[in-house]
C-alpha positions in Angstrom: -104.9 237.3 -2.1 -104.6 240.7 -1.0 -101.8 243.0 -2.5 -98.9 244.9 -0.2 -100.0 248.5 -0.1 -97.1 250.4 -1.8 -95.2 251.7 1.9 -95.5 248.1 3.1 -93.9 246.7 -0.2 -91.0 249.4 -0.2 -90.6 248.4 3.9 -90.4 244.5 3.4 -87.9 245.4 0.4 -85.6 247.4 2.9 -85.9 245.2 5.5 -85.2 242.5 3.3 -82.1 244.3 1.8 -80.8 245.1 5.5 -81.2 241.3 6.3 -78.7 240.1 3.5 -76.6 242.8 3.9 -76.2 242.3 7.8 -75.9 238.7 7.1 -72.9 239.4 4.1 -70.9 241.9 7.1 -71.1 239.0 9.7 -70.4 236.0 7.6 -69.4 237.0 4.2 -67.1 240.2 3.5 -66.0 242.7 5.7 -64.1 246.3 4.7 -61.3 247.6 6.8 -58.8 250.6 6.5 -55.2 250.2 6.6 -53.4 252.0 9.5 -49.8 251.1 9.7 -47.0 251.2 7.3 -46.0 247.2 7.7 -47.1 245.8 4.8 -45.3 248.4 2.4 -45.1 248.3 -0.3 -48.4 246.2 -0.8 -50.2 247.7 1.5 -50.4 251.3 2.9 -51.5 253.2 5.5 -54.8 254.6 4.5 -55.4 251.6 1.9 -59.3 250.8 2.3 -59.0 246.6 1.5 -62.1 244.0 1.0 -61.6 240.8 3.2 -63.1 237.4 3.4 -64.6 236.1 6.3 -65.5 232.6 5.6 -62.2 231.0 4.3 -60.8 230.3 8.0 -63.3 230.2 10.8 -66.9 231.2 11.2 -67.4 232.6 14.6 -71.4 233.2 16.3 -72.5 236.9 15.9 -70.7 239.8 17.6 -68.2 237.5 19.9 -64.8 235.5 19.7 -66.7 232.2 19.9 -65.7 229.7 16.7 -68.8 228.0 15.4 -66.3 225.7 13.4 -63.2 226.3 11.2 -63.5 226.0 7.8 -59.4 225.4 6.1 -56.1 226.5 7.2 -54.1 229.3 5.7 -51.7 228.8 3.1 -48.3 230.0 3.1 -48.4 233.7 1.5 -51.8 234.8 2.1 -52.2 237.7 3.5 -54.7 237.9 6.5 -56.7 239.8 9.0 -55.9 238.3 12.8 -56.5 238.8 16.4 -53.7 237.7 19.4 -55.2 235.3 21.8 -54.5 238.3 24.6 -55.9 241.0 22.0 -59.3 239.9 20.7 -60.1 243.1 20.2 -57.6 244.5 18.0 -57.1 243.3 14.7 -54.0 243.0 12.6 -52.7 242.3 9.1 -49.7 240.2 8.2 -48.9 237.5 5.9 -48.5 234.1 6.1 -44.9 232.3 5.5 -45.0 229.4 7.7 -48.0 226.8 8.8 -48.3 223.9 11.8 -44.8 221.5 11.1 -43.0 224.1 9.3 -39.4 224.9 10.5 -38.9 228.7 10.3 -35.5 231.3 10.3 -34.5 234.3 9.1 -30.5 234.5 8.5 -28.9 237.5 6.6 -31.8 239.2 5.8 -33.1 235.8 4.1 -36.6 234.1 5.3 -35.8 230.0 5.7 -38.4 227.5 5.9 -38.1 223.8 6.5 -34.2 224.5 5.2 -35.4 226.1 2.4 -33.9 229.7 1.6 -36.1 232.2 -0.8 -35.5 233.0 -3.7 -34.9 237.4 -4.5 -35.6 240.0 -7.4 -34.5 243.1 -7.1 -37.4 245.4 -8.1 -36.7 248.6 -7.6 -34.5 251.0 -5.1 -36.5 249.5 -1.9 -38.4 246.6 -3.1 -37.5 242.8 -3.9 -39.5 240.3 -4.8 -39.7 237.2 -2.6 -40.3 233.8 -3.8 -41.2 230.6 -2.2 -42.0 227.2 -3.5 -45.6 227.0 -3.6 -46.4 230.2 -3.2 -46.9 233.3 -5.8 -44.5 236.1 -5.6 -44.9 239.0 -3.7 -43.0 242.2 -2.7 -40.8 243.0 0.7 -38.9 245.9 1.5 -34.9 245.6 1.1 -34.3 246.3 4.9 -34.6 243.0 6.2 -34.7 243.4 10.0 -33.2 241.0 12.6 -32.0 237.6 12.1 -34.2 235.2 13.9 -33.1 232.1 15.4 -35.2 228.6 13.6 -38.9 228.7 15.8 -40.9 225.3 15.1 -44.5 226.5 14.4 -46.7 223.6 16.4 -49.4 221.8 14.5 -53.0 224.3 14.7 -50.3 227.5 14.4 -49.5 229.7 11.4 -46.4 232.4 11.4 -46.8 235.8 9.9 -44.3 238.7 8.6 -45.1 242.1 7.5 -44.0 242.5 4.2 -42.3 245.9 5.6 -40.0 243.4 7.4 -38.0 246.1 9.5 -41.1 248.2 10.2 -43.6 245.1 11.4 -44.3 243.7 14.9 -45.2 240.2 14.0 -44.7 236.7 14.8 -41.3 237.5 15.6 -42.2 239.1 18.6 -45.9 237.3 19.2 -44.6 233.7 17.9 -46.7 231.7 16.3 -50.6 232.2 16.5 -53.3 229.7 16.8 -55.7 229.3 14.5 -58.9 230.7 16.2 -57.3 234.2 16.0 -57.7 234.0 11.8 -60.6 236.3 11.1 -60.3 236.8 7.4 -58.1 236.4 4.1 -57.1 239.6 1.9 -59.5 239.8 -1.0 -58.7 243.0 -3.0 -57.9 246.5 -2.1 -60.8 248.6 -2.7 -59.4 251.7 -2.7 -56.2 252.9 -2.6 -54.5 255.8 0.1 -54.5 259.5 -1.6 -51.0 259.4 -0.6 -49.9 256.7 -2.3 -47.5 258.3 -5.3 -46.0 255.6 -7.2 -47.6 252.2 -7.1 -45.4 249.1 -6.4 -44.3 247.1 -9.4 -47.3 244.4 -10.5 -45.3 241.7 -12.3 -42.0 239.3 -11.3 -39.7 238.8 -13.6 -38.3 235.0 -14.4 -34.7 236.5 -12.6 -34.1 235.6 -9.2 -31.1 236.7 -6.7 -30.1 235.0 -3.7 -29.9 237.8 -1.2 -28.7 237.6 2.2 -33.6 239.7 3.9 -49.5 245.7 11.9 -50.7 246.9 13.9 -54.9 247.6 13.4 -57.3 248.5 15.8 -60.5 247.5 15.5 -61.5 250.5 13.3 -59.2 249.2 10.9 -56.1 247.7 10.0 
């Protein structure tokens, strides 16, 4: 058996490399760059975030065609998303409502299936926000407008920015169908220059009954 002459080995190792690599960006992971402010306080503008392509649906190569769908969101995951008259923007939201669920917001608190959240103050313009189910996670005080109970039909999820008065969401979209999920929030990978004082990272056992992005396709 003949051995690879040492360019030939270094070129089947590069073409090798760029192989699993392409194959990690289509399927796998992809990186975006945060470029709105409504996911403050956990997310901000300029925020470069690691996603996860395969926990929703697996579309073929460089189009908007699902091969098949792999689970459905849960409530409170954040995620990367498309609008069925968008498919070329992308956007980042989170999840607080799935297919059957009942949703509201009255007084500044989110309502699902009757169910009020729970609220922590954290801070001058944070609170935590807690829903059965789901873990804790942080939403500006300025709750936004009151929205009248939407039924989210079975194949839908409904999304919120977590900077509730600062978002265009599902309050203005409705819900979304599932084909426009393209990935799940993994971790952010690097965090804005800008960003001076870090959101808190724990929820304490005290709760309070209070009365509560856009992306392109460079980035979210």
């Amino acid at each position: 058996m003949s051995k690879l002459k040492p360019y030939a080995y270094w070129v089947k190792v590069f073409l090798c490399a760029t192989a699993v690599a392409l194959g990690m960006r289509l399927f796998v992971v992809e990186t975006f760059r945060i470029q709105s402010d409504s996911m403050l306080p956990n997310l901000h503008d300029g925020d470069i975030i690691l996603t996860s392509k395969f926990n929703y649906n697996v579309f073929f190569p460089f189009t908007e065609t699902v091969l098949f769908s792999v689970s459905s969101p849960q409530v409170g995951a954040v995620v990367v998303h498309q609008l069925p008259d968008k498919p070329n923007r992308t956007y980042i939201k989170r999840v607080v409502a799935i297919g059957g669920d009942t949703v509201e917001i009255k007084n500044g608190v989110l309502i699902v299936n009757q169910v009020p959240a729970q609220y922590e103050l954290a801070g001058e313009n944070w609170r935590w926000e807690r829903r059965e189910n789901a873990s804790p996670y942080l939403v500006t005080h300025n709750p936004g407008k009151d929205l009248a109970p939407i039924e989210v039909p079975p194949g839908y999820f409904f999304v919120l920015g977590d900077n509730r008065s600062e978002s265009v969401d599902s309050r203005v979209w409705g819900p979304l169908p599932h084909h426009c999920l393209r990935a799940k929030l993994g971790m952010v990978w690097a965090r804005s220059p800008r960003v001076s004082s870090p959101a808190p990272e724990k929820a304490s056992e005290t709760t309070v009954q209070l009365g509560d992005t856009e992306t392109n396709s460079n980035g979210l």
